[in-house]
N, C-alpha and C positions, 0 to 999 in steps of 0.2 A: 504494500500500500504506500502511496506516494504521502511523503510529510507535507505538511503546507503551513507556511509562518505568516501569520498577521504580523502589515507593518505595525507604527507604532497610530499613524493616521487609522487603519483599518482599527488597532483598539478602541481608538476614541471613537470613532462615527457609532462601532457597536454600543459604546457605551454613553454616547448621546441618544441614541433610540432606547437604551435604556432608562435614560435617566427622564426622557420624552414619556414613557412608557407610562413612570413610575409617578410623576407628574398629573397624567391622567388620568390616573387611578387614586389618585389624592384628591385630587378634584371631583370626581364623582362620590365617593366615600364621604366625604367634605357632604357632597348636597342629602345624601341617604342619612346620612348619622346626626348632622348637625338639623337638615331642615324635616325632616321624616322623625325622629328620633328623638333630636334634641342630646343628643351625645357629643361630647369630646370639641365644643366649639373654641375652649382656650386653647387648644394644639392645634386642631386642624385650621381653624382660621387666621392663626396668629401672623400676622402679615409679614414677619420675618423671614419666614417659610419660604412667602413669594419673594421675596427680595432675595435670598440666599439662593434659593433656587435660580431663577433668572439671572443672577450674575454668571452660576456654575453652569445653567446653558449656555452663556453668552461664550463662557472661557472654551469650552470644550468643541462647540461648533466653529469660531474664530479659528480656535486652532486644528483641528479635524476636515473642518471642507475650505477651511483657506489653504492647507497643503492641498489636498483633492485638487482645486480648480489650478494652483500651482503647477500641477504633477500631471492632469488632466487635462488643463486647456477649457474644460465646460465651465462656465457661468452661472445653469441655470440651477443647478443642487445648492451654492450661493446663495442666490437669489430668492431661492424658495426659502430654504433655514431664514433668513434676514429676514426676511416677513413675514413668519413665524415667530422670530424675535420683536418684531416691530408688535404685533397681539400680543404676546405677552407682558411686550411692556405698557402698552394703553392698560391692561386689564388691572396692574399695579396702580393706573393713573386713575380706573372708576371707583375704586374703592370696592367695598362686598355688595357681592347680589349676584342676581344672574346674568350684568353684563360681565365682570369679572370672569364668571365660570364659561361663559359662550366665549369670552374672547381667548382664555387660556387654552380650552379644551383646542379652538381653531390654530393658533400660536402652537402648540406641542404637535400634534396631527401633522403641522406644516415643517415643522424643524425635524421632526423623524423623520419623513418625506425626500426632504435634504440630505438628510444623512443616510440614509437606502439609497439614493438616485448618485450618493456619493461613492458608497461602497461596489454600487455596479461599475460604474464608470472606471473603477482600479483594476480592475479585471480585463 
């Protein structure tokens, strides 16, 4: 069986659609537990979260599909993540509700997107 080595770009992108992932599942959990439930609203809303979060996708896609399009020549995995970053950060900018949650859930979806269209593209 042939070995195959993920660069260090391929860790990140995996691990941007991860952390896109995990984002989105915070977020929905967020609306079940806290508006369904009434559970867990000091942790799951605490807007730290979003800011800490959004930095650490800002850091990991920056550096994961700016090598990509470096290495690649494509724009549009870029492009897409950025406006995906660009939702998330409005979402930080409406405060809570369900703009926040529609603009984040749109903003992760898009940046994973990026980061899949990144990982093809290395191939």
């Amino acid at each position: 069986m042939q070995e195959y080595k993920l660069s260090t770009r391929q860790r990140l992108d995996r691990l941007g659609v991860i952390i896109s992932g995990l984002c989105l599942l915070h977020c929905l959990l967020a609306i079940v537990l806290v508006a369904g439930l009434g559970l867990g609203s000091q942790f799951l809303l605490s807007p730290a979260i979003h800011k800490y979060g959004l930095v650490l996708a800002m850091i990991v896609a920056a550096v994961a599909i700016g090598l990509g399009a470096l290495h690649h020549k494509r724009i549009l995995p870029a492009a897409v993540a950025m406006g995906g970053l660009m939702f998330m950060g409005g979402a930080l900018a409406s405060g809570h509700g369900w703009m926040e949650a529609a603009l984040t859930v749109i903003g992760v979806i898009l940046v994973a997107f990026g980061h899949i269209m990144n990982l093809r593209h290395s191939h």
